[in-house]
Backbone as a printed PyTorch tensor [residue, N CA C, xyz], in Angstrom:
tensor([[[  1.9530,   2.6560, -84.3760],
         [  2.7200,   1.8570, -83.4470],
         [  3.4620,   2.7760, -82.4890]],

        [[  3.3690,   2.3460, -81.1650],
         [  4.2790,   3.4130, -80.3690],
         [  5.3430,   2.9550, -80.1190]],

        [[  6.5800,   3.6830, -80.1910],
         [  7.6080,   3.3500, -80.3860],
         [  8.4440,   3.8820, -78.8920]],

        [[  8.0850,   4.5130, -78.4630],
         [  8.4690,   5.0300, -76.8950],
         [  9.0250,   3.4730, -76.1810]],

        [[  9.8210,   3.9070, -75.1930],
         [ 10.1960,   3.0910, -74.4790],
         [ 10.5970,   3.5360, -72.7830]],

        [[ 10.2150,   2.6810, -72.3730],
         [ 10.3170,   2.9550, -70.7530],
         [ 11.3370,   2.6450, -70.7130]],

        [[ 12.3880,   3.1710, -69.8320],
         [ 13.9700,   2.9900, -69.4990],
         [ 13.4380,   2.2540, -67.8610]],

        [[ 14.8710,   1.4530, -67.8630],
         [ 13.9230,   0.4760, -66.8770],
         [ 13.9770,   1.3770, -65.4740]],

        [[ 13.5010,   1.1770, -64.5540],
         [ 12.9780,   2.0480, -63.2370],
         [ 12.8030,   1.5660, -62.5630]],

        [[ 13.0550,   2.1810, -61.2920],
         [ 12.6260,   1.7370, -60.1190],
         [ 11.3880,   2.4360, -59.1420]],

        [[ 10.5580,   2.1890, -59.3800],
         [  9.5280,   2.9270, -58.0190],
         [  9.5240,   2.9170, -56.8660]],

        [[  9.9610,   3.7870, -55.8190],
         [ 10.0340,   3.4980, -54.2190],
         [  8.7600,   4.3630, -53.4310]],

        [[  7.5950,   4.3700, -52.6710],
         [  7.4620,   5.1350, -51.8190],
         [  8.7960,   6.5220, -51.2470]],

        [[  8.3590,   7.3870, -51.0190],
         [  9.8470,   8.0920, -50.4520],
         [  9.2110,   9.3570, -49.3090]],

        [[  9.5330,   9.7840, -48.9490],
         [  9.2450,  11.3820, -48.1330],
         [  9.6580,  12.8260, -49.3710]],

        [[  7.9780,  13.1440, -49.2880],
         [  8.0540,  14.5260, -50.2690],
         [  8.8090,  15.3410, -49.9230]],

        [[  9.4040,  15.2750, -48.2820],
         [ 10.1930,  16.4250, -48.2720],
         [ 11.8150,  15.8730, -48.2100]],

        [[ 12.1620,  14.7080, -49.4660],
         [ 13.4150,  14.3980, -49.4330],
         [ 13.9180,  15.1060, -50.9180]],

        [[ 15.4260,  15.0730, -50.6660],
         [ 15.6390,  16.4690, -51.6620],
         [ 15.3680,  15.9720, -52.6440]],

        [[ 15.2140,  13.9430, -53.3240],
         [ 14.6200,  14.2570, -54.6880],
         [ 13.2000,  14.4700, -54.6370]],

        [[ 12.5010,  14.6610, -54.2260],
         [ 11.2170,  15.2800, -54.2800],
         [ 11.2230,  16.5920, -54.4770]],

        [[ 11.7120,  17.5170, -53.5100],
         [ 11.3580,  18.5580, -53.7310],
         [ 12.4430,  19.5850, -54.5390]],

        [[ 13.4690,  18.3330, -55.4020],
         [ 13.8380,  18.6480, -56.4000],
         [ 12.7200,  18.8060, -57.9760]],

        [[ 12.3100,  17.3960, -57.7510],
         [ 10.9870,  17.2690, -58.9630],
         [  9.9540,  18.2270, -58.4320]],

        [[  9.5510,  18.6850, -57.5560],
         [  8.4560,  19.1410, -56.9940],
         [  8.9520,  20.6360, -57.6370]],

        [[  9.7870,  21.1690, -58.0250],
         [ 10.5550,  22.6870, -57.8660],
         [ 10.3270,  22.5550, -59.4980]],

        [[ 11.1140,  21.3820, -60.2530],
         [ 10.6350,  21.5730, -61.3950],
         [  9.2960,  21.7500, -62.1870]],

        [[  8.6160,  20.7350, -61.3830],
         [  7.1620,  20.7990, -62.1820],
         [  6.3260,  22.2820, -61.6880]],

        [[  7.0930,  22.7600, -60.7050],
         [  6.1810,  24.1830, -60.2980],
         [  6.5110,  25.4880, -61.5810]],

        [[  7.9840,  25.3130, -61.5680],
         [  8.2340,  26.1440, -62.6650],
         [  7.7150,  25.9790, -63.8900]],

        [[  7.4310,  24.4450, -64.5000],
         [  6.8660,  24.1830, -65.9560],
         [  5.8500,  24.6010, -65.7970]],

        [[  5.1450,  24.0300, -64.5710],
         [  3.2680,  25.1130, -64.2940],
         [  3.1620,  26.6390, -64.4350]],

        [[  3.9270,  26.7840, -63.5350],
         [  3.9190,  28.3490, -63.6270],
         [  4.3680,  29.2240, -64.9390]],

        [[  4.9290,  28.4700, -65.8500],
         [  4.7100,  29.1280, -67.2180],
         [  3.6110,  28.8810, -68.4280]],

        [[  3.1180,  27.5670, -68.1820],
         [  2.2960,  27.0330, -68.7650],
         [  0.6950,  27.4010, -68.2650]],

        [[  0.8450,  27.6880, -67.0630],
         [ -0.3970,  28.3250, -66.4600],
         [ -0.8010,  29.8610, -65.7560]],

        [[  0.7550,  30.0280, -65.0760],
         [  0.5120,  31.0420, -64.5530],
         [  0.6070,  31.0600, -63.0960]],

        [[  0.3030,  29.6960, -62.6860],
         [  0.4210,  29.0990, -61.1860],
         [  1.0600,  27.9970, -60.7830]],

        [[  1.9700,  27.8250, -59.9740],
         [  2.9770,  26.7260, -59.4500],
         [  2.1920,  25.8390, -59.0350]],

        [[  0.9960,  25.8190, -58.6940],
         [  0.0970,  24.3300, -58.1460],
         [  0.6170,  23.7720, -56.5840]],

        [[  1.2440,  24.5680, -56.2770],
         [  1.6330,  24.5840, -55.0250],
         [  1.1560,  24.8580, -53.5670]],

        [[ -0.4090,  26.1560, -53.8120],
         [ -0.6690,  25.9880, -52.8710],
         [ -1.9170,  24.7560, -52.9880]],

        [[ -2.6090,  24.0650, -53.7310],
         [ -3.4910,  22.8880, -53.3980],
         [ -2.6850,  22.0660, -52.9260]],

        [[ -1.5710,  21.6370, -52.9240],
         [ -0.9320,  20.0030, -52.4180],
         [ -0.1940,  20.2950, -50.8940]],

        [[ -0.4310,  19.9110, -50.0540],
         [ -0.3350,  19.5080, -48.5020],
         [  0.6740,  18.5880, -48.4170]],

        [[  1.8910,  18.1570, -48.4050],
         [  2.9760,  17.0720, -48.3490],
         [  2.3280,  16.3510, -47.2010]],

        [[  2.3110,  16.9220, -46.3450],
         [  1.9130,  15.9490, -44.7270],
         [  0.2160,  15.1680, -44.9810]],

        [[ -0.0580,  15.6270, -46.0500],
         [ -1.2710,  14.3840, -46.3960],
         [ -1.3520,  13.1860, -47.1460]],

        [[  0.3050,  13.3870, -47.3860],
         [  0.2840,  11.7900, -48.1690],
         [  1.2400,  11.2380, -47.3860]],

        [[  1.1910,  11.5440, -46.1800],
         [  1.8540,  10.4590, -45.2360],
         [  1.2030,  10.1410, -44.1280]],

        [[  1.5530,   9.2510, -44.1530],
         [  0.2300,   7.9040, -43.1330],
         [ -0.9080,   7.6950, -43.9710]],

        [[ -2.0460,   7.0490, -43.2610],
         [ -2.9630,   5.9070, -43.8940],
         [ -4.0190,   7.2340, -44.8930]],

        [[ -3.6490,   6.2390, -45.5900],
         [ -4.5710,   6.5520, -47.4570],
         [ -3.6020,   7.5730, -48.0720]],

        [[ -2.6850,   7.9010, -47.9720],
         [ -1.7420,   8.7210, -48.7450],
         [ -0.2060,   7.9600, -49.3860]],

        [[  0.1400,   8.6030, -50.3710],
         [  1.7440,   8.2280, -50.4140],
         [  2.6540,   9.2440, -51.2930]],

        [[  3.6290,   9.4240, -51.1090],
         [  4.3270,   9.9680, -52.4020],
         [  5.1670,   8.9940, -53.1150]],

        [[  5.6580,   9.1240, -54.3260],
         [  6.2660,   7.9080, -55.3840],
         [  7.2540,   9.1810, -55.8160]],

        [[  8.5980,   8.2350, -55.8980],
         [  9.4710,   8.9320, -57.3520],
         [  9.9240,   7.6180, -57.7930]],

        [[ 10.1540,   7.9770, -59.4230],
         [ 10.5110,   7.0750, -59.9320],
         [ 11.8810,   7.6850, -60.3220]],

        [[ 13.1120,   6.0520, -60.2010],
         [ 14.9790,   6.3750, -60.3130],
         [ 14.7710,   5.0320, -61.7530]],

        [[ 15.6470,   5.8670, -62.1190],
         [ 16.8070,   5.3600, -63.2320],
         [ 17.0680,   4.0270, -62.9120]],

        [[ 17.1100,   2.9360, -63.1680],
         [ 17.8180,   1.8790, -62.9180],
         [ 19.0720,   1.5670, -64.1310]],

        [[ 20.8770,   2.0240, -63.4320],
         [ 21.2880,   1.3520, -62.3510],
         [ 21.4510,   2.4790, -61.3060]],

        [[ 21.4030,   3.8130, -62.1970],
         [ 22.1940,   4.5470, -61.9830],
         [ 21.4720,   5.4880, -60.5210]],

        [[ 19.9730,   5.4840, -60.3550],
         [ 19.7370,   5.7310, -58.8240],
         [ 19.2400,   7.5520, -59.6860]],

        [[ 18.6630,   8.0230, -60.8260],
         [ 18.7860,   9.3810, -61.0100],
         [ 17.3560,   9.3570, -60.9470]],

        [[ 16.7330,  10.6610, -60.3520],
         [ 15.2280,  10.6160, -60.3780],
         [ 14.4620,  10.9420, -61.4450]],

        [[ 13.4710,  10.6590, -61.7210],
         [ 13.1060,  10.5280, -62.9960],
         [ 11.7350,  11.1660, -62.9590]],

        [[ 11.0730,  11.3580, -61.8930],
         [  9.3860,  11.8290, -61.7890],
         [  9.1590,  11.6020, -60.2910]],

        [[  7.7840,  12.1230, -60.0640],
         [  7.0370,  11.7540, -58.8440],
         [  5.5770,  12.0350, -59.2260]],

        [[  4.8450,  11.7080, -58.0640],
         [  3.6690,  11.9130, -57.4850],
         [  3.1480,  11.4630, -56.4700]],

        [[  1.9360,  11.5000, -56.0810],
         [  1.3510,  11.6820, -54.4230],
         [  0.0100,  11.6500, -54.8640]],

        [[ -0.4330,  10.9170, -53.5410],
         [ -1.9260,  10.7280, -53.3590],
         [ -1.9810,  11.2030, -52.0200]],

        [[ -3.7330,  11.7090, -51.9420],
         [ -3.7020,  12.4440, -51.2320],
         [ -5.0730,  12.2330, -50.8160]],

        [[ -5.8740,  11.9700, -49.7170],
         [ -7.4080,  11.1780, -49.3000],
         [ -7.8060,  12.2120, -49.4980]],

        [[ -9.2230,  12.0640, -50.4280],
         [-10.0940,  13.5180, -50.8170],
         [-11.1880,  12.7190, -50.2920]],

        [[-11.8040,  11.9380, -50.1860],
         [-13.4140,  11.5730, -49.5610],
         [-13.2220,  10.1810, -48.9150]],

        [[-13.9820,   9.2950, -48.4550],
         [-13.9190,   8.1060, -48.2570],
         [-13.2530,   6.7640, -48.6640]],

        [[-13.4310,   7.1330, -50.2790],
         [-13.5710,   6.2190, -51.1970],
         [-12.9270,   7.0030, -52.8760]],

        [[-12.4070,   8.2320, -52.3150],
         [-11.5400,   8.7610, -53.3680],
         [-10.5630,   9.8610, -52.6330]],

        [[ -9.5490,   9.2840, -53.2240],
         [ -7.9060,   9.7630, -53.3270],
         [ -7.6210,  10.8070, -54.4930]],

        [[ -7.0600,  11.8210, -54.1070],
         [ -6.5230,  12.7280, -55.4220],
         [ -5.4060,  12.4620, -55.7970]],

        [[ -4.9450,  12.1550, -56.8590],
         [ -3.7960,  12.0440, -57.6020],
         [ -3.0580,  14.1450, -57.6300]],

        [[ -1.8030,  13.9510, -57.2680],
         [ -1.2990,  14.9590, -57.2820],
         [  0.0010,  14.9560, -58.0640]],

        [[  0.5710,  16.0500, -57.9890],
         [  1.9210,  16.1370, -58.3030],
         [  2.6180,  15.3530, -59.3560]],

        [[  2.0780,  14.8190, -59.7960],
         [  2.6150,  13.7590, -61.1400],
         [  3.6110,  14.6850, -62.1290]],

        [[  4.7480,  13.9490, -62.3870],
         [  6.0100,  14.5590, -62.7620],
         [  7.1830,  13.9170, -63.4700]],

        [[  7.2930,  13.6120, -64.7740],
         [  7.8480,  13.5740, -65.6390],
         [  9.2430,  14.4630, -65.7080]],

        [[ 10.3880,  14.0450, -65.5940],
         [ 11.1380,  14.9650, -66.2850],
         [ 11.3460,  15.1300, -67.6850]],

        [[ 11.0850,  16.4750, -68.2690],
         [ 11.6230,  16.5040, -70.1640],
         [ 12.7840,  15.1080, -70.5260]],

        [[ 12.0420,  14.6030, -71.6890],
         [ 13.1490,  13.7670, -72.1310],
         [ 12.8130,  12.0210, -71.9760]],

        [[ 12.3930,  12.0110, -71.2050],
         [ 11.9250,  10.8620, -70.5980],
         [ 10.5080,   9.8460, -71.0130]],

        [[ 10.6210,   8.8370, -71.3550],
         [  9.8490,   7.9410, -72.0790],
         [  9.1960,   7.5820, -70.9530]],

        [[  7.6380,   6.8870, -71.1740],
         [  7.0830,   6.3430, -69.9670],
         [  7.4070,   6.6240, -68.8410]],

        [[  7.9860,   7.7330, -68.3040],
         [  8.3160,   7.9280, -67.1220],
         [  6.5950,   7.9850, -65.8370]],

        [[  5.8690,   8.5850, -66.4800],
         [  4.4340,   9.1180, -66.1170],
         [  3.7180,   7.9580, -66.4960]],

        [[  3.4010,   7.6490, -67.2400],
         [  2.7440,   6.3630, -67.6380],
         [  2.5270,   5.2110, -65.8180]],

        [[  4.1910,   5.0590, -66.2070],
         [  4.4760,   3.9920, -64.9050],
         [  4.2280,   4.4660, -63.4100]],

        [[  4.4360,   5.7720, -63.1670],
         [  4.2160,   6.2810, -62.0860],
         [  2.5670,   6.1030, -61.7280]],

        [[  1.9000,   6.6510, -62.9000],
         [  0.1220,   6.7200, -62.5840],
         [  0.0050,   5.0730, -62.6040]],

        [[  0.7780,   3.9370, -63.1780],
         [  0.4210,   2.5790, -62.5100],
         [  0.4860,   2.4260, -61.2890]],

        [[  1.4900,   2.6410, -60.8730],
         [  2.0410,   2.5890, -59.7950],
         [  1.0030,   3.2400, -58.8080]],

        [[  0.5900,   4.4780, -58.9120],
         [ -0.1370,   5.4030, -58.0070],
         [ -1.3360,   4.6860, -58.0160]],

        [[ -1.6670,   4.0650, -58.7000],
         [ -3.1880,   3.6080, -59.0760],
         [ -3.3750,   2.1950, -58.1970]],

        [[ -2.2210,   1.5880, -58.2030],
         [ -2.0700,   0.1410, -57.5850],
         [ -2.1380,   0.3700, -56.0880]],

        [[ -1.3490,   1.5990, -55.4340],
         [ -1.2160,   2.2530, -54.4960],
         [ -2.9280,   2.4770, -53.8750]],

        [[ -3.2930,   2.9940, -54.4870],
         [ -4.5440,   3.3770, -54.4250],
         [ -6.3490,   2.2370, -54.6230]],

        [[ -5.5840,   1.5060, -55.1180],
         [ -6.2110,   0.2920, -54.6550],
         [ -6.0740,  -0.5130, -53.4530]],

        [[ -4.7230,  -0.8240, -53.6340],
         [ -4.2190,  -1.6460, -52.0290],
         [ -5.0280,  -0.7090, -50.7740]],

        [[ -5.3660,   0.5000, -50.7570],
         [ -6.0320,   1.5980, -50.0250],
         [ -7.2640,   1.3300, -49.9950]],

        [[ -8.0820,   0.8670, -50.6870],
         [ -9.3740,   0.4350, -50.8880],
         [-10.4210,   1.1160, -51.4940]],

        [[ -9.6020,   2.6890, -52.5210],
         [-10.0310,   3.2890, -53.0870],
         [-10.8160,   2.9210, -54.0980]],

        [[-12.3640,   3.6560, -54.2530],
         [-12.6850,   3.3320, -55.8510],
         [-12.8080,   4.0990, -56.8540]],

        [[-11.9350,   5.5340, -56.4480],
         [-11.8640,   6.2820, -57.6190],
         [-10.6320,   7.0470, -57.5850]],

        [[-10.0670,   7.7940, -58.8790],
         [ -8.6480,   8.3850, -58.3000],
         [ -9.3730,   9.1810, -58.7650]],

        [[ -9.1280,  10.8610, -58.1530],
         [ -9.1950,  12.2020, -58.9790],
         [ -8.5480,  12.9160, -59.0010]],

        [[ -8.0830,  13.5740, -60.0970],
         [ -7.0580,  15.0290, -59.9280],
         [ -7.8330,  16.2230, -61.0230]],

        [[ -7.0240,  17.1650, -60.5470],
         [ -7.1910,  18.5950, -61.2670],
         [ -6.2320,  18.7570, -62.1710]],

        [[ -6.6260,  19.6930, -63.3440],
         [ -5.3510,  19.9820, -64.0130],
         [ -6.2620,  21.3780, -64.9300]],

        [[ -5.4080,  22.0500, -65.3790],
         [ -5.8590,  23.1930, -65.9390],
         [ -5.9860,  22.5720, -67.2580]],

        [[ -7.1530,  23.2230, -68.0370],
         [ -7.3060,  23.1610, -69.3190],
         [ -6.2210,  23.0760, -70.3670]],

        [[ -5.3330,  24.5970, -70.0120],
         [ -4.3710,  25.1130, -70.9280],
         [ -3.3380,  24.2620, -70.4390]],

        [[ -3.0300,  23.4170, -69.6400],
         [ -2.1680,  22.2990, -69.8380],
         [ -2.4080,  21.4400, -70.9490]],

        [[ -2.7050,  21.0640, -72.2690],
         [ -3.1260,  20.0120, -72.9040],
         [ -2.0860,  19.0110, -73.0920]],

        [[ -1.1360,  19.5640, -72.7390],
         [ -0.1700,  17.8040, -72.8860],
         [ -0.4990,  16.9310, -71.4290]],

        [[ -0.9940,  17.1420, -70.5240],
         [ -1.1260,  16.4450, -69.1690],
         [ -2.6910,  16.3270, -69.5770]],

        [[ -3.8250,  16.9720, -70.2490],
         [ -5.4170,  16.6580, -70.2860],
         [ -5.0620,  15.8570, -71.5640]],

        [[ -4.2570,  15.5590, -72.3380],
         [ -4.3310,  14.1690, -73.2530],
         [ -3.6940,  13.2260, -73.0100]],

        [[ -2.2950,  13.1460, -71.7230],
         [ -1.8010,  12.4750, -71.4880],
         [ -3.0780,  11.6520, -70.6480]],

        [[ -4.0950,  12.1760, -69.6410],
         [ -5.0020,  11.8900, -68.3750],
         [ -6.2630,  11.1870, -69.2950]],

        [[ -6.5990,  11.4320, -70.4450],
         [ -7.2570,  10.6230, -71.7100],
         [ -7.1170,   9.5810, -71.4740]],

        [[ -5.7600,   9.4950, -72.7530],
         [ -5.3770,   8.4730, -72.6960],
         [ -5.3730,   7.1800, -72.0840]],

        [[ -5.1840,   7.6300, -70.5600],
         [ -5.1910,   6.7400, -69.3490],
         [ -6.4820,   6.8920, -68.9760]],

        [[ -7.4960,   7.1210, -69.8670],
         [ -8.9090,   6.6050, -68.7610],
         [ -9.4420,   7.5640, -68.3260]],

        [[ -8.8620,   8.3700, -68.2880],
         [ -9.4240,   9.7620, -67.0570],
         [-10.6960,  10.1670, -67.8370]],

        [[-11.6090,  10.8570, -67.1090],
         [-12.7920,  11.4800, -67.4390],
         [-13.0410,  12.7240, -66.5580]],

        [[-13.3970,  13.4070, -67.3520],
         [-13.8670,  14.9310, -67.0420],
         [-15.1950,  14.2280, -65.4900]],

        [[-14.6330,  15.4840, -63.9830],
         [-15.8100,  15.7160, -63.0750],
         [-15.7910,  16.8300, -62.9100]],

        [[-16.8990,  17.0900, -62.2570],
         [-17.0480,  18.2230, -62.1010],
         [-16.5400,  19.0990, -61.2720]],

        [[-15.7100,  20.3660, -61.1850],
         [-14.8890,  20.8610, -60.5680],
         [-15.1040,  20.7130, -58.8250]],

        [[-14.0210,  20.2320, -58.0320],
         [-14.1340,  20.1590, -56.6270],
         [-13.0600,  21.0020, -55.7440]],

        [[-12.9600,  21.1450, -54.6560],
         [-12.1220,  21.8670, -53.6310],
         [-12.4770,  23.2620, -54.3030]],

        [[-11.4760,  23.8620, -54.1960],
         [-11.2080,  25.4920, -54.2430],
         [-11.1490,  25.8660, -55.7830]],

        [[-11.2770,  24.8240, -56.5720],
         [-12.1440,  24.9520, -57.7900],
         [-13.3360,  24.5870, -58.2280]],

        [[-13.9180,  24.7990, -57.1260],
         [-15.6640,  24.3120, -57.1040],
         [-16.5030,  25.3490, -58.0860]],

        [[-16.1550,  26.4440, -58.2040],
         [-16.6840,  27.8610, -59.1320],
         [-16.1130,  28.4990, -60.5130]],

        [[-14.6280,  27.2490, -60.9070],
         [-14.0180,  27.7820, -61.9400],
         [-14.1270,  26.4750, -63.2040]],

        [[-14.3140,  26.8220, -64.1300],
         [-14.2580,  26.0150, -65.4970],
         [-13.2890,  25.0950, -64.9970]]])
């Protein structure tokens, strides 16, 4: 039985370059960059998830307005969007869960029919969290077209 609980939230569209973004954006570079070795910073483009087929999301605390996560989509082909930046702060129940709804709903209203993202292997709490939710292994694309 899962016993987790989502604290209730609010999801807004927002601008990646507002300071809670690139507050969450600063954290999840540092958790990468120890967990991998690389901040994941140079694949994501902020100015591509604004305007048509893009967005960025953070999710706040409800009452209290505190940020809680983000992520961003980002048009990779016609008919597929990359899921980016997805961001959990430590501590936090369903915080990610709700966001990838959210991103996914986003991404429909878009007329998308596939979401894709990257993630390193040696991340395994984000490649079982991306399970979980459905995700399936493709085959490496962009500037990881040649790496495992």
């Amino acid at each position: 039985m899962d016993r987790r609980v989502t604290p209730p939230l609010a999801i807004r569209l927002a601008s990646p370059q507002s300071a809670a973004a690139r507050s969450l954006m600063d954290e999840l570079s540092a958790t990468l960059n120890v967990l991998t070795g690389d901040e994941g910073r140079t694949s994501f483009d902020p100015v591509r998830t604004v305007g048509a087929g893009g967005c960025f999301a953070i999710a706040y605390a409800v009452p209290d307005g505190t940020p809680l996560g983000c992520g961003a989509l980002q048009p990779l082909a016609p008919d597929v969007v990359e899921l980016k930046r997805l961001y959990a702060r430590p501590g936090t129940q369903g915080v990610g869960a709700a966001l990838l709804r959210f991103l996914e709903q986003q991404a429909c209203a878009c007329g998308y029919r596939q979401v894709w993202l990257s993630t390193r292997r040696v991340n395994l709490r984000a490649v079982a969290f991306y399970r979980r939710h459905g995700y399936l292994p493709v085959a490496p694309y962009r500037h990881y077209r040649n790496r495992p």
